[in-house]
N, C-alpha and C positions, 0 to 999 in steps of 0.2 A: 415808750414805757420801759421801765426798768422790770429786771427781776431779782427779788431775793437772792441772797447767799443761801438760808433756804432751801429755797427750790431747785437753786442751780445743784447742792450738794443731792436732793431726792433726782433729779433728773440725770447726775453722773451715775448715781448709782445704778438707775433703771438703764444708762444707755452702757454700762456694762457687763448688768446681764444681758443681756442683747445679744452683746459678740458675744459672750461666754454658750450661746445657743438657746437662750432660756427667756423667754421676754413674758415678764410678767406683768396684767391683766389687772386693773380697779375692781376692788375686793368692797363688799359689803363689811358694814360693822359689824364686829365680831355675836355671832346668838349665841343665849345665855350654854354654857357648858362647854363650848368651842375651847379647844387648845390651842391656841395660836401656833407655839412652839412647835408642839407635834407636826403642825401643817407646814409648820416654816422646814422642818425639816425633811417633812417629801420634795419642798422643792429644791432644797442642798442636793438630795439623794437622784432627783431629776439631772440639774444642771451637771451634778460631777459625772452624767453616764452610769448610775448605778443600776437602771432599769435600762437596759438597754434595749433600743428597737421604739423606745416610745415616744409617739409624736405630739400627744396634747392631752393633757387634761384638765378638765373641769368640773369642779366642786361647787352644787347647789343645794341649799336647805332652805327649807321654805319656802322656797321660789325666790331668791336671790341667789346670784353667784358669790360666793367667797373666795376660790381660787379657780387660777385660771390661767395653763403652761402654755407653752409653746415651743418645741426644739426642730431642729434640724434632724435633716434622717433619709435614706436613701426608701424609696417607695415603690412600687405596682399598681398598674390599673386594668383591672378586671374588664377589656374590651369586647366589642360584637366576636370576636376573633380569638380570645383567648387573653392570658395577661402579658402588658406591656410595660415593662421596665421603665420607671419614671429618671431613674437615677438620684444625686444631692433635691433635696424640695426643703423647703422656709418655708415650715407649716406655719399658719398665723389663723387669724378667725375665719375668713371667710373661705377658707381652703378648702375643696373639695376633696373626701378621701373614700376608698373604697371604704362599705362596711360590711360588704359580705354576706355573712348568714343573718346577721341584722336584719335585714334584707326581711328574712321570714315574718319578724315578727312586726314588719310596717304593715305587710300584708295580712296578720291577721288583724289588724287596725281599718284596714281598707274592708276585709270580709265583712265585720261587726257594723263599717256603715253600711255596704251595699245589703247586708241582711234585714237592718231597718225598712231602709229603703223599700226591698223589695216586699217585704208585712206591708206596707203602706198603700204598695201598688197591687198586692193581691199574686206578685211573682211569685214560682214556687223553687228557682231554678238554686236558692239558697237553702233550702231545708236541710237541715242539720241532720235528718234521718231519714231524706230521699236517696235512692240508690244514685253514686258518684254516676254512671256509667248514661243513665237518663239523660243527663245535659251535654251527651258526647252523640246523638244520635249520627254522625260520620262515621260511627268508629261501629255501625253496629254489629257488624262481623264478631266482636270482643266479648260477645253478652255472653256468660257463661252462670250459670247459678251461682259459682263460687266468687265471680266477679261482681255482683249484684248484689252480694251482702255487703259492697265496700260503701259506708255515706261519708258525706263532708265531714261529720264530726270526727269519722278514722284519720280523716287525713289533717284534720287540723291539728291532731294529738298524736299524729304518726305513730296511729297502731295499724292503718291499713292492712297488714299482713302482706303485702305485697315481697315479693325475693327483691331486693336491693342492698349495693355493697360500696359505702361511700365511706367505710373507716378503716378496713383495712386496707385497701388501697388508697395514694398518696392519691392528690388532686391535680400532678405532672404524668396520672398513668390515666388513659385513655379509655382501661378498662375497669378504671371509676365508675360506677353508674352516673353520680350527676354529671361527669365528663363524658360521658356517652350519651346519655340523653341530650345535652348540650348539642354535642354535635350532630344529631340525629336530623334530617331533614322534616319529622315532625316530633319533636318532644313530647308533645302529648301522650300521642300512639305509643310513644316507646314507652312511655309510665303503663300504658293502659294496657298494655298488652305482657308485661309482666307475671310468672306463673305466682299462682297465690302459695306462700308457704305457710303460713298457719291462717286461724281463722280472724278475722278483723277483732279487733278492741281486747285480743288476749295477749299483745308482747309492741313494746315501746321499740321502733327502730328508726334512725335516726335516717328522714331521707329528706332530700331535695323535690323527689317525684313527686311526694305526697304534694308538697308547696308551689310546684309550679301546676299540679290542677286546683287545687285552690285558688290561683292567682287566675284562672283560666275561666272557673266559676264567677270570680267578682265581672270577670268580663265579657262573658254570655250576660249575666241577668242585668249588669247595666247597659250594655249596647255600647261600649266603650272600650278599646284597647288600656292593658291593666294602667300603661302609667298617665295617660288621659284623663282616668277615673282621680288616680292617687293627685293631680296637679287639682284638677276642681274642686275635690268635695277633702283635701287634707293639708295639703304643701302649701296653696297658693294663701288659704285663709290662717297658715300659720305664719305664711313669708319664709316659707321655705324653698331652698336654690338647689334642684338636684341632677344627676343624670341617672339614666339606666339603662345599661347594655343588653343587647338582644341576642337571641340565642335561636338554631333554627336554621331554614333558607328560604328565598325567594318570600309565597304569598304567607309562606307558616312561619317567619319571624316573628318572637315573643319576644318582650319584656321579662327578664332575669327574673322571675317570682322569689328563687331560693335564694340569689347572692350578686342580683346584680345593679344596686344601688351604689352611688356615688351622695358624699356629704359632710357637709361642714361640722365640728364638733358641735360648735354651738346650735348648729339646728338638732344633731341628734339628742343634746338637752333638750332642746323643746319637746320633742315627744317623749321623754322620760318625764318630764315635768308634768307633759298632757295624761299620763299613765298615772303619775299620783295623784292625779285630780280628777281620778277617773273620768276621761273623753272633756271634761270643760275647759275651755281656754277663752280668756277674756270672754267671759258670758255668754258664750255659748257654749254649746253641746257639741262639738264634733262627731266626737265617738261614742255610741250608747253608753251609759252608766253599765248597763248591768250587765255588757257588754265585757267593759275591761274587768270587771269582776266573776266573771267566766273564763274569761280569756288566763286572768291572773289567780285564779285556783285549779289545785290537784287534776289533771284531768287521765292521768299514766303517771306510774312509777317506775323509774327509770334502774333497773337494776345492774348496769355496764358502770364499774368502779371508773372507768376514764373520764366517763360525762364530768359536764362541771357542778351539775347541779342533781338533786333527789329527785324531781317531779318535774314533770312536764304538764302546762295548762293548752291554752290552743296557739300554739306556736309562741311561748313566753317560756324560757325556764326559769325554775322554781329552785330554792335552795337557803339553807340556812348556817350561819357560821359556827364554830364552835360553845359558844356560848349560848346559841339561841337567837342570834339575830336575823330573822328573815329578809328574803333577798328579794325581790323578781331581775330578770334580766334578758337581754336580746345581746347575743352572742356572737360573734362573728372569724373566723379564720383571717389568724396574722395576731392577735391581740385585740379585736374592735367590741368594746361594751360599752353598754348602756344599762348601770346597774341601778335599782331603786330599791330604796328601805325606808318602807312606809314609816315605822317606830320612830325614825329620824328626821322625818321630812326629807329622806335625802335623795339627790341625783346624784350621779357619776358618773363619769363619760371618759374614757380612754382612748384613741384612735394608736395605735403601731404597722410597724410595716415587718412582724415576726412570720411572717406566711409561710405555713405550712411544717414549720419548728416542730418537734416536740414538745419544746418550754413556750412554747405561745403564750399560754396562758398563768404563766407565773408572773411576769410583770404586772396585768392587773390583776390578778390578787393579791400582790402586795401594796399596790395602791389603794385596792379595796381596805385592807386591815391598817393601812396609815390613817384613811380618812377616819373609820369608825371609832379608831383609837384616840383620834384628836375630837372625835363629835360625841364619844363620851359620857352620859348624863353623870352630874357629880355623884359623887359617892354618897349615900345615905347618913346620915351623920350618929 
């Protein structure tokens, strides 16, 4: 078989972005308002290193991909143990990468099914406004009145009130809360036994704690270790490939609830995808309707200038651009998003290896404002 000049000239060109670090991805046909240009020029601004740190991105509307990077980049992985230095990695599709605090927001995916779930079987161990401290009955030495006012729904919106200090300290200092709970020989206890400093559901703080007993809840009421639950009733019916690093000792080993998933971009498109299409993928139901639309509305207001986003729903944050274009998103330390805007049909997926930066999170936002600038709707006439 012969081949075109052609395709021989499309095939030089793609095997030199290649070496140039950038191997670009079969693009859907352009929907209507798309700038090409614009698009073409995040992946100039990719390929030359202008976002530097970032490992892949992928651009969905509609439920098609339109672009779709790939570079080179020195990496970490979030181990049972701590993070291990990956060193040079050729990120490509099916590449596994840390997403971190992403993390959170698979598990309020996982909550919203095990909450179904458990309405169907008559469990109560999910009730959005039973006292957290009930489904700890181990712990019951902890029971304090002031402990008792804390439910699921504090900690899915981290107002718990709980004293936790995961932002002014680096994620290299020990006396991190989520780095000390980490190592704590029961995570759990170390969240539960925290002094309360204000009362639950009056002040947004951003914790891990709150997330790894949520994670703890989905796995009391299904009878299942958390990432057992996430491969049956989420990954496996999406075809998705992951790991998750445990935190803990000996028989009290957990599953990372606040940041310890591993995963390919493309799959964390898929659940941005399944998040616009509130919980359906290919005809079914995964995740409750009314589910991602709790999960994806106001549930706290976020008043710390650093966050990325205004509002917090149940482990999703909330936020809108300057012009008014609403966001949701699952967030992750280093650079890892997973943004979605509804008004666009759109998904966005950024994976980096920025950890623990101050500018982490400038490279995707500026990817964010490339894409929206290129998806556009035309101007009024």
């Amino acid at each position: 078989m012969t081949t075109s000049p052609r395709l021989l000239r499309r095939l030089s060109a793609v095997a030199l972005l290649v070496l140039a670090g950038l191997a670009p991805m079969t693009h859907a046909a352009p929907a209507p308002g798309l700038d090409a240009a614009r698009l073409a020029a995040l992946g100039e601004r990719l390929r030359e290193g202008g976002l530097p740190g970032v490992h892949a991105v992928i651009v969905q509307q509609h439920g098609a991909t339109i672009a779709e990077w790939y570079l080179q980049g020195t990496d970490e992985a979030l181990r049972d143990r701590g993070p291990e230095l990956l060193g040079g990695v050729a990120f490509g599709p099916d590449t596994l990468h840390d997403v971190r605090s992403v993390t959170k927001s698979v598990v309020s995916l996982l909550y919203g099914i095990a909450l179904q779930e458990g309405q169907r079987s008559g469990a109560e161990a999910l009730d959005l406004d039973a006292p957290v401290l009930d489904a700890f009955p181990e712990h019951a030495d902890l029971r304090t009145p002031e402990r008792l006012r804390i439910r699921a729904r504090h900690l899915l919106s981290m107002t718990s009130g709980w004293h936790w200090d995961e932002w002014s300290r680096p994620y290299t200092d020990p006396l991190n809360s989520e780095i000390a709970m980490d190592i704590a020989p029961d995570p759990h206890r170390y969240v539960l036994g925290q002094a309360i400093d204000v009362e639950p559901g009056t002040r947004w703080l951003y914790s891990g704690g709150d997330v790894a007993l949520v994670g703890a809840l989905v796995a009391k009421a299904s009878g299942q270790p958390l990432e057992q639950f996430a491969r049956t009733r989420l990954f496996e019916p999406k075809g998705i490939a992951f790991e998750w690093s445990a935190s803990g000792s000996g028989d009290g080993r957990i599953a990372r609830a606040a940041s310890g998933l591993r995963l390919s971009a493309r799959d964390m498109a898929k659940l941005g995808q399944l998040v616009l299409q509130r919980g359906a993928w290919q005809g079914r139901q995964l995740v409750p309707a009314e589910w991602i639309d709790r999960a994806t509305t106001a549930q706290a207001t976020i008043a710390n200038p650093d966050a990325p986003g205004s509002a917090y729903g149940y482990l999703w944050w909330l936020g809108a651009q300057a012009d008014g274009t609403a966001w949701i998103a699952a967030i992750g330390n280093g650079g890892q998003r997973i943004w979605i805007v509804p008004s666009r049909a759109l998904v966005v997926v950024v994976t980096a290896g920025n950890y623990n930066l101050p500018t982490q999170g400038a490279a995707p936002a500026a990817i964010l404002d490339a894409v929206l600038a290129a998806t556009a709707p035309p101007a009024a006439p």
